[in-house]
N, C-alpha and C positions, 0 to 999 in steps of 0.2 A: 579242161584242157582243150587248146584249139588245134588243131591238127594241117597240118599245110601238105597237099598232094604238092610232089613236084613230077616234073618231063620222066624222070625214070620210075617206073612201075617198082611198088616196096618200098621205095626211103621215102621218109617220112620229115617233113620239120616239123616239132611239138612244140607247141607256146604254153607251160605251165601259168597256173593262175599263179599269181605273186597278190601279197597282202604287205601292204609297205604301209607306215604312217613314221611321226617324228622319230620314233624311237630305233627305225632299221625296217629290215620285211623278215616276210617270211614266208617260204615256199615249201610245198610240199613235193618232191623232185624225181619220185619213183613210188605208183602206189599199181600193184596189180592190177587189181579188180580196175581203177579208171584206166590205164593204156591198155585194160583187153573192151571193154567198153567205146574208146575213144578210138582205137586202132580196128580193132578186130581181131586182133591178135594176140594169143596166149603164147609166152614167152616165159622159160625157164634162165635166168639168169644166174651163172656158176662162179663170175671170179669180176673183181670190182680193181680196177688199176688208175692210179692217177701218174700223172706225170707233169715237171714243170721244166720246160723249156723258155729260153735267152729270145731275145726279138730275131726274128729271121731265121730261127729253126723250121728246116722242113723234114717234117717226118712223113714217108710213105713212097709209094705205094702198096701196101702192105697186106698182106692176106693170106690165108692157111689155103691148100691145095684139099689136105683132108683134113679131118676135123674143123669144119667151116664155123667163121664167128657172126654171129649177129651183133652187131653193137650198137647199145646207147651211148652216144658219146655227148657232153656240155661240157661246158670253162666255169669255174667257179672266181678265178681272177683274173686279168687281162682280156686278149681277145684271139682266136683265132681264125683264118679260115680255112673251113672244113669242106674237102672233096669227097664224094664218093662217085667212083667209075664200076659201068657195070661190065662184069666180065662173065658173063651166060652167053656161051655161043649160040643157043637156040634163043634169045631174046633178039627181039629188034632195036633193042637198044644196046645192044652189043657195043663196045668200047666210046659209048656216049659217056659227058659227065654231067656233074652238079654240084654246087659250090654254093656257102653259105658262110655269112661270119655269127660266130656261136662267141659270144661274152657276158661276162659278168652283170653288164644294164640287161641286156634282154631276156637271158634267163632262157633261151632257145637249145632244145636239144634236140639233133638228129637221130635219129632208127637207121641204121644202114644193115640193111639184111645180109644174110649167107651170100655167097657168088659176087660180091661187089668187091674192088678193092679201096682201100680207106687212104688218108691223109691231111694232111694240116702244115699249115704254116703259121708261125708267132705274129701278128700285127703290131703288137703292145712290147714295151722293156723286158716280161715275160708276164705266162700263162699257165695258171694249173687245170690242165685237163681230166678231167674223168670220165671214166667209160666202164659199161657195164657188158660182159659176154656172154653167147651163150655157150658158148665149147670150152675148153682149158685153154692156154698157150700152148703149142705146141712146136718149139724148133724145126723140129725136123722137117715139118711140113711148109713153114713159113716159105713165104714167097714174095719179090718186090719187084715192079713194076716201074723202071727209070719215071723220073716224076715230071721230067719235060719232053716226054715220048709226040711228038708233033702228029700221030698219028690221033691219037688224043686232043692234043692242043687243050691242057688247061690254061686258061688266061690267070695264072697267081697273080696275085693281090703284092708283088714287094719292090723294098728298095734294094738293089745291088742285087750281086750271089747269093741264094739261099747256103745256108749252113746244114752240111750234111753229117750223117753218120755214116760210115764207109758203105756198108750195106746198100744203102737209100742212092749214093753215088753209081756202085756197081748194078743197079735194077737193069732188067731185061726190058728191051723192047717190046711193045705191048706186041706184036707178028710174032714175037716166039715166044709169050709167056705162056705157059702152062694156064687154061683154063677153065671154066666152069662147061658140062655140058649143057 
């Protein structure tokens, strides 16, 4: 597994080895012992969620307040691209982001730690994303961070209005979301 630091301290992009010849491939896409090996880190993984979203769905800014989630997130079909903004007020990277397209050819999967908040948008007709946690879902705590908060400035990757769910519509500005110390 190849491992890619980027500008925010903890996420990670992962380049799983893929073994492909005439017949299809095949990867191996979660093995312990290599991402604590590869990462450094030992990671308890509790609940496995996929989702498939229409071209131009934006899901996020999304994140638990308590019970905080680490996620492994990849596309198994289509493509998306994948934000993670760090919300640790004691980090220096405090409300920086990082963006990555995660699809099917590349087989690329990000680590987005505790204190980040997450997101995506559909590039492709659609996309089935999966993502591995390390806390439960937990409602009550969930928290969304408007996704074209300028104070931010992600530069999304789309055509026209993203497609929201009312939630992801109603996010708070990053100046008064509730965050990480």
């Amino acid at each position: 597994m190849n491992v890619i630091q980027t500008p925010l301290p903890g996420v990670l992009v992962l380049e799983p080895k893929v073994f492909g010849d005439t017949r299809g491939f095949f990867v191996e896409s979660f093995n312990a012992n290599t991402f604590r090996e590869a990462t450094g880190l030992s990671v308890e993984f509790v609940q496995d969620n996929h989702s498939r979203s229409s071209k131009n769905v934006l899901r996020g800014l999304h994140y638990q307040i308590q019970q905080p989630q680490g996620k492994l997130v990849r596309v198994v079909r289509g493509a998306v691209f994948d934000v993670a903004v760090d919300i640790r007020v004691s980090s220096p990277t405090c409300g920086k982001w990082f963006g990555v397209e995660l699809n099917e050819t590349n087989h690329r999967q990000l680590w987005v730690p505790a204190g980040f908040a997450h997101g995506f948008i559909v590039l492709t007709d659609s996309a089935d994303f999966l993502y591995k946690t390390t806390d439960y879902y937990a409602p009550a705590h969930e928290r969304c961070i408007v996704w074209n908060d300028t104070d931010i400035g992600i530069q999304w990757p789309m055509e026209g209005a993203p497609q929201l769910l009312g939630k992801d519509a109603a996010g708070v500005r990053f100046k008064l979301a509730e965050l990480f110390p």
